[in-house]
MMTF fields as JSON, N, C-alpha, C and O atoms, coordinates in Angstrom:
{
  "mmtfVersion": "1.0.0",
  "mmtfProducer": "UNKNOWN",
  "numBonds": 303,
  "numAtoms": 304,
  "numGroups": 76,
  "numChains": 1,
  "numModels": 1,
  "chainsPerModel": [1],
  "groupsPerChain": [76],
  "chainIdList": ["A"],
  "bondAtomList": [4, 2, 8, 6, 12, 10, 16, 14, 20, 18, 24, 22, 28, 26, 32, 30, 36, 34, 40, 38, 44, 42, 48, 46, 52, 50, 56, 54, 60, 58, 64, 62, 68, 66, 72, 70, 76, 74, 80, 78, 84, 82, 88, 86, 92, 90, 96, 94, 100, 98, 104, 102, 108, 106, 112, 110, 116, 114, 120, 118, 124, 122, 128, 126, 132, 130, 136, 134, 140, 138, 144, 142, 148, 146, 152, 150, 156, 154, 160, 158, 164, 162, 168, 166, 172, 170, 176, 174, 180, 178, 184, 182, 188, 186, 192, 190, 196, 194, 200, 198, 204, 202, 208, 206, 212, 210, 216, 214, 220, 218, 224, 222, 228, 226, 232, 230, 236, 234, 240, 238, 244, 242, 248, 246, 252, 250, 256, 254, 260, 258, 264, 262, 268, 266, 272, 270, 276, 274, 280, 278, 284, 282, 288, 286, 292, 290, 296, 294, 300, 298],
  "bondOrderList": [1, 1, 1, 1, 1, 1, 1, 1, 1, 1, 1, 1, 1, 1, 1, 1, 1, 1, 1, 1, 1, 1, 1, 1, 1, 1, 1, 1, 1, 1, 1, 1, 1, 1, 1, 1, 1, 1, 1, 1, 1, 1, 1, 1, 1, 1, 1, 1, 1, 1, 1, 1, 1, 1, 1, 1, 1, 1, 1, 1, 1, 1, 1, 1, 1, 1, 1, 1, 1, 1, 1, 1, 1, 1, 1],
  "groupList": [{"groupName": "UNK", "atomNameList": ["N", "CA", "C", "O"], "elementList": ["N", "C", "C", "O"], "formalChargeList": [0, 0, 0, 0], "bondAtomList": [1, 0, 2, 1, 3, 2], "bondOrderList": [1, 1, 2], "singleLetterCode": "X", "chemCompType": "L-PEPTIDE LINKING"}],
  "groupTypeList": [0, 0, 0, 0, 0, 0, 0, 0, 0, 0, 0, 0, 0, 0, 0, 0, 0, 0, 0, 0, 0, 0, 0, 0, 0, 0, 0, 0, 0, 0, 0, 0, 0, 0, 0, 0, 0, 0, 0, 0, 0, 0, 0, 0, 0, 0, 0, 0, 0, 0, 0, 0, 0, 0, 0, 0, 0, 0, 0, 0, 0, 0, 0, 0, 0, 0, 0, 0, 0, 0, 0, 0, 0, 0, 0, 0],
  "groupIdList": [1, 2, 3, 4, 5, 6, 7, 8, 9, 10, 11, 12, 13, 14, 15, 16, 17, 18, 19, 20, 21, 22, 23, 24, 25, 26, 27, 28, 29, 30, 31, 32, 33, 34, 35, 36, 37, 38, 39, 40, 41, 42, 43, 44, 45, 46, 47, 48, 49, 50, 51, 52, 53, 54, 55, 56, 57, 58, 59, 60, 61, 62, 63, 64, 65, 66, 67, 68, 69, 70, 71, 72, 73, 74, 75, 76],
  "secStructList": [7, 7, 7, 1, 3, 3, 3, 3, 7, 6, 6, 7, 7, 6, 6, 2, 2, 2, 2, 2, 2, 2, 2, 2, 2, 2, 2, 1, 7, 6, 6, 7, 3, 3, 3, 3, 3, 7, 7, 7, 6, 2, 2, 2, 2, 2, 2, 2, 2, 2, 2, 2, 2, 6, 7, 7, 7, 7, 7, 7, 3, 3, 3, 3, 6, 6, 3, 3, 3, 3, 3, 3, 3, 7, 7, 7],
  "xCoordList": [197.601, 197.839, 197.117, 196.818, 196.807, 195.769, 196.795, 197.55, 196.894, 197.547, 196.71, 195.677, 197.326, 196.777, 197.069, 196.004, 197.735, 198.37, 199.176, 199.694, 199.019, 199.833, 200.236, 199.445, 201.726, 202.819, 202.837, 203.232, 202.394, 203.023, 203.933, 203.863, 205.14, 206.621, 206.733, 207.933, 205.935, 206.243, 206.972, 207.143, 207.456, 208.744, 209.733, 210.649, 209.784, 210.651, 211.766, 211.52, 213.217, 214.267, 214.897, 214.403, 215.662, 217.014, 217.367, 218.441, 217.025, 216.414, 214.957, 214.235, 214.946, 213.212, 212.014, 210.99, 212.34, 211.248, 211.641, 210.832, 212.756, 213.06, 212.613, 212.282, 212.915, 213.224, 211.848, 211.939, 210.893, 209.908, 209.066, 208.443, 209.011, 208.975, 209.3, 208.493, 210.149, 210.551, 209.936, 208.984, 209.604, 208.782, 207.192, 206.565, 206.999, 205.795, 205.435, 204.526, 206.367, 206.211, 206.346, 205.71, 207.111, 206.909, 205.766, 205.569, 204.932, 203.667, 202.464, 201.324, 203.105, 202.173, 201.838, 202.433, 201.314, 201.337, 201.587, 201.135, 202.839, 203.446, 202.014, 200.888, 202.6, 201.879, 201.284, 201.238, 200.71, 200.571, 201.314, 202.265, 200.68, 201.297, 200.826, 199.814, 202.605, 202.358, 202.595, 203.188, 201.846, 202.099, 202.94, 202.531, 204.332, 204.896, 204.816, 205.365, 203.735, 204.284, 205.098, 204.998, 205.929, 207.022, 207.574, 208.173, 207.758, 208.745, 210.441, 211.07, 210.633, 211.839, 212.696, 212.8, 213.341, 213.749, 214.848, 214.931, 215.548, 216.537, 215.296, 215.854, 213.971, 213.406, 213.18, 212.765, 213.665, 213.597, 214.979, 214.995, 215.673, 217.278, 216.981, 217.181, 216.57, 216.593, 215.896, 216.196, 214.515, 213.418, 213.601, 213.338, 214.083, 214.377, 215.38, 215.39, 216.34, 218.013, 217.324, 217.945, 216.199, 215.664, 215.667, 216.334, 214.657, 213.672, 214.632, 214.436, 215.36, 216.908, 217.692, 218.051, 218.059, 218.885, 217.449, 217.681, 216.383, 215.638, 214.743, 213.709, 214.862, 213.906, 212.556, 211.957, 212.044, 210.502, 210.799, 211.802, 209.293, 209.672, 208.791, 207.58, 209.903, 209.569, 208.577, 208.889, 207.442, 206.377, 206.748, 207.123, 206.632, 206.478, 206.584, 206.604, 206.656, 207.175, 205.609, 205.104, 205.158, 204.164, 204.931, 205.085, 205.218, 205.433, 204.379, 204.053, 203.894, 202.912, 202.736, 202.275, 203.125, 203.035, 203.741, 203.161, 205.497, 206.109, 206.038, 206.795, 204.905, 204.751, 205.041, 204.326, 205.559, 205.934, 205.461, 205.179, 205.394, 204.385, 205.534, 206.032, 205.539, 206.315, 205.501, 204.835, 205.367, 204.568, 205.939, 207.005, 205.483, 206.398, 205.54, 204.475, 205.878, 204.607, 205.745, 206.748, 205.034, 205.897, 205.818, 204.841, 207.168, 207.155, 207.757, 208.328, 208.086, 208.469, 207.331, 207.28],
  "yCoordList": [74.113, 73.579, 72.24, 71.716, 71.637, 70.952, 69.412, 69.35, 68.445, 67.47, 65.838, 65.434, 65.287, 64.212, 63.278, 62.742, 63.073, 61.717, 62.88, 63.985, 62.161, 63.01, 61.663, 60.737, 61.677, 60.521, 61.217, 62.382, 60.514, 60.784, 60.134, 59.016, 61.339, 61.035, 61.36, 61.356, 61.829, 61.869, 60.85, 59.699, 61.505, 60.614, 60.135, 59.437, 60.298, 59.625, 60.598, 61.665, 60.06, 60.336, 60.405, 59.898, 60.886, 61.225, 60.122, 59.926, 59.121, 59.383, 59.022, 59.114, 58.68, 58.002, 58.888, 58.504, 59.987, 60.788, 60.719, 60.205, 61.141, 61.539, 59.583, 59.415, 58.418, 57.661, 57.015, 56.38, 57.265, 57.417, 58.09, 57.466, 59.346, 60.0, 59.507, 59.915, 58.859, 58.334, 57.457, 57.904, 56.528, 54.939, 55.559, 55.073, 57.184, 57.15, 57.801, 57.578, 58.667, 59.616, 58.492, 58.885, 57.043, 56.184, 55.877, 55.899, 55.566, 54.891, 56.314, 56.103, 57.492, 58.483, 58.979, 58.204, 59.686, 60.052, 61.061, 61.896, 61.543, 62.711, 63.735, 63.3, 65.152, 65.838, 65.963, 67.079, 64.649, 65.174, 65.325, 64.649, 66.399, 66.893, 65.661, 65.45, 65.0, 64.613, 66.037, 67.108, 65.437, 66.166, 65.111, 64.086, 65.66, 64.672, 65.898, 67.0, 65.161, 65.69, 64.965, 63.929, 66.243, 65.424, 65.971, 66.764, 65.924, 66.491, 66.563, 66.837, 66.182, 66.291, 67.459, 67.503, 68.469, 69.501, 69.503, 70.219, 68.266, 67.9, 67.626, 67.553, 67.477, 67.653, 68.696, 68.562, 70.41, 71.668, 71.474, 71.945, 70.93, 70.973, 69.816, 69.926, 68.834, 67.488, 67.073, 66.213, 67.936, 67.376, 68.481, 67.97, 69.935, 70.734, 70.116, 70.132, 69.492, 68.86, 67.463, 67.117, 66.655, 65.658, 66.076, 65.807, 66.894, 67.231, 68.026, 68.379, 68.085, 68.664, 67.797, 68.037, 66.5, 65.204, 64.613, 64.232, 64.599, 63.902, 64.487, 63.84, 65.919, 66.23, 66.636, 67.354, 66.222, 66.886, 68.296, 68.999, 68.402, 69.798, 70.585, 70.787, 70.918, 71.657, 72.924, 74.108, 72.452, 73.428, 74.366, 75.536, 73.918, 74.915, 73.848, 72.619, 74.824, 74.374, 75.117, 76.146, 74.519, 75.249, 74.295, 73.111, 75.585, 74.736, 75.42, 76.607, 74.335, 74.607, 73.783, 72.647, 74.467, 73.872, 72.75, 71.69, 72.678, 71.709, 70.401, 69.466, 70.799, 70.203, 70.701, 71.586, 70.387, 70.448, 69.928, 68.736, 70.519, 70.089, 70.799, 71.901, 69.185, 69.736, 69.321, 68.317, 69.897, 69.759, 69.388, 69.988, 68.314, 68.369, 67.887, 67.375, 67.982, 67.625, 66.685, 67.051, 65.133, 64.418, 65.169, 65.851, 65.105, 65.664, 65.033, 65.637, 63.304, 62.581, 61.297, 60.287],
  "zCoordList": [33.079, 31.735, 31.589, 32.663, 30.578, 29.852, 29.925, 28.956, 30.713, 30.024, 29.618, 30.152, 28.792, 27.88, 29.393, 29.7, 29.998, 30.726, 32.208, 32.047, 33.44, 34.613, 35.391, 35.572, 35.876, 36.015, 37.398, 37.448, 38.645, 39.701, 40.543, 41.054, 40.643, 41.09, 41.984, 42.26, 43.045, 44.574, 45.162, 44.762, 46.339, 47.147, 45.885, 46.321, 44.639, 44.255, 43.779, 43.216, 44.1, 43.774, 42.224, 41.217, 42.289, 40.881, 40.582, 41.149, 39.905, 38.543, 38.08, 37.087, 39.032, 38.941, 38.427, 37.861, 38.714, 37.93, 36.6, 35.829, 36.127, 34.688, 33.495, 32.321, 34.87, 34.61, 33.742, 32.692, 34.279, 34.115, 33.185, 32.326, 33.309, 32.441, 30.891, 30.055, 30.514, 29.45, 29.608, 28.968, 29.916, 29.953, 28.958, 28.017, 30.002, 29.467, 28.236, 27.438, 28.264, 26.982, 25.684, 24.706, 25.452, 24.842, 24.278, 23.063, 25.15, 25.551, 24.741, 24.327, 24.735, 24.561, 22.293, 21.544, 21.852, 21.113, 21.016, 21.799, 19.484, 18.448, 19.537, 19.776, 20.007, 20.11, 21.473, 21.991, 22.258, 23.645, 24.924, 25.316, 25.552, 26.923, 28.468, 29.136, 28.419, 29.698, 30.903, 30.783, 32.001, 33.623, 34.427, 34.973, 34.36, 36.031, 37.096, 37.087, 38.209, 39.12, 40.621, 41.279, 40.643, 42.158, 42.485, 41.757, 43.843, 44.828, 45.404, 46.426, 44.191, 44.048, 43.307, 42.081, 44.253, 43.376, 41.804, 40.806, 42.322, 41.11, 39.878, 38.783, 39.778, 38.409, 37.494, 36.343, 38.433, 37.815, 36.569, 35.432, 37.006, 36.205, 35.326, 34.116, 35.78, 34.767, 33.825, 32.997, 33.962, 33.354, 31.497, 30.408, 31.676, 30.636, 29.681, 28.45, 30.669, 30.36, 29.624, 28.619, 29.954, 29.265, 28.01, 27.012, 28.294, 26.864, 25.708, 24.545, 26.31, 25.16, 24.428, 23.276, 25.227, 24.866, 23.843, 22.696, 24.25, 23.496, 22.697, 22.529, 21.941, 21.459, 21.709, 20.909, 22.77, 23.132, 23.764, 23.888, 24.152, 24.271, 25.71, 25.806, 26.73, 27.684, 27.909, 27.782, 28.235, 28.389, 29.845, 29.912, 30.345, 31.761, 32.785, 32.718, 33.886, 35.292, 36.095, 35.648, 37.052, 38.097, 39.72, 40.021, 40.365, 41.945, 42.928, 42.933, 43.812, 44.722, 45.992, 46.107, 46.752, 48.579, 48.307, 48.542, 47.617, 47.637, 46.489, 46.226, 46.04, 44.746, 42.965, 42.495, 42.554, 41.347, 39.973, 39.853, 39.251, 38.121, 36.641, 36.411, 35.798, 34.688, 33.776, 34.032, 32.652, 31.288, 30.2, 30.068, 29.599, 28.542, 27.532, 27.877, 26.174, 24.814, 23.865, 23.253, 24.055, 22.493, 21.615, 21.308, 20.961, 19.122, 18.537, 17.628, 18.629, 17.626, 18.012, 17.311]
}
């Protein structure tokens, strides 16, 4: 998948990815797809559960050799 901006959250813990994630999607424009990726499995549950409390919107999940990759797209 195609992203505007990619946030890497390796080694980092619950909440720090999600925590993040918000810092940047701020920073981003109505419409583009950030990439966090990280190794933390609590981001399969948290990162959908984000994008629900806040309106954006959960693209997809890709996991690979322990790495994890979430797409999400601003829409406000």
């Amino acid at each position: 998948m195609k992203a505007d901006a990619t946030l890497d959250c390796l080694g980092l813990y619950c909440p720090m990815p999600i925590a993040n994630a918000a810092r940047k999607v701020k920073e981003m424009k109505k419409g583009e797809v950030l990439e966090v990726v990280a190794d933390d499995e609590g981001i399969k549950a948290d990162m959908p559960a984000w994008c629900q409390a806040t309106g954006n919107e959960f693209l997809g999940m890709e996991e690979k050799a322990g790495e994890i990759k979430v797409y999400v797209r601003k829409t406000k």
